[in-house]
C-alpha positions, 0 to 999 in steps of 0.5 A, a space after each residue: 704400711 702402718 708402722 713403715 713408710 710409703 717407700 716401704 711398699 714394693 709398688 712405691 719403691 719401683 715408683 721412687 726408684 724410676 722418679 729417682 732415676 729420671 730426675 738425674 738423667 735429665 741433666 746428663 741427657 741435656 748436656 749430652 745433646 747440647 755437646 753435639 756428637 754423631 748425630 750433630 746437624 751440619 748447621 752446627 759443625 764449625 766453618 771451613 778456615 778463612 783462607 780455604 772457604 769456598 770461592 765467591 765470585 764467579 768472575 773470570 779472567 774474561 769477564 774482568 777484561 769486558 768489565 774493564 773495556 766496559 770501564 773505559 780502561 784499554 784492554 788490546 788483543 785479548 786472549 786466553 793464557 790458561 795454557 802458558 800462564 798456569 803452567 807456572 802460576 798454577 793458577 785455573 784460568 787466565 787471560 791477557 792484554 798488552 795492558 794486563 794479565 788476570 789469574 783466577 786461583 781456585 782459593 783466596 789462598 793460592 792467590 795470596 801465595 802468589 801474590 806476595 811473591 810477584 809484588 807487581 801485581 795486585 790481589 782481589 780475592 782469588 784474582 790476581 792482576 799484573 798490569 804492563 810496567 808502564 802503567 801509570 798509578 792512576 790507571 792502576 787505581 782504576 784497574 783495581 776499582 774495575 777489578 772490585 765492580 768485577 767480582 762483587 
């Protein structure tokens, strides 16, 4: 190696060959990881629509009409509708009063669907409430608020 350079030497080649090859995979091999790929955590997978997240609550049709007793608000001759009601509604649960009916949908979704097309009721997550024609507003606000306290 007196009259050539280091890189001259088959040692030091390999040598300058292998740091040469490191120094530029490193780049590629950061940004292959950062892009994610097959093996991607779940934590960094992108999160469900807003309309189709999962639900919630767990608060029934039932368990708003106790809430409602419990409020003070009337709630006659309650019973379970899941049987008549989301034949139509396509709803998973319902329940009924002389004073309301309550739809639990099973996304936030359906329940909208359904609620823009009955602008009798009110919607709350993936609950819908109508409430008797004779309802006055007052007692529908309350209704409402009641509806909130239920599936918080």
């Amino acid at each position: 190696m007196i009259n050539g350079t280091i890189a001259d030497h088959p040692r030091n080649r390999t040598r300058l060959f292998c740091a040469s090859l490191a120094l530029f995979s490193l780049p590629l091999l950061a940004g292959a990881c950062s892009a994610g790929g097959p093996g991607r955590d779940a934590a960094d997978s992108p999160p469900p629509a807003p309309n189709e997240a999962a639900i919630i609550n767990d608060a029934t049709p039932q368990s708003i009409i106790d809430v409602y007793r419990r409020g003070g608000m009337p709630a006659t001759g309650a019973h379970d509708t899941t049987s008549t009601d989301c034949l139509t509604t396509h709803c998973q649960a319902a329940a009924a009063t002389a004073e309301t009916t309550v739809m639990q949908f099973g996304t936030t979704r359906e329940a909208a669907v359904y609620h823009q097309t009955h602008l009798d009721t009110f919607l709350i997550e993936n609950i819908v409430v109508a409430l008797a024609p004779t309802t006055t507003s007052e007692a529908r606000s309350q209704y409402q608020h009641l509806t909130s306290v239920a599936v918080e």
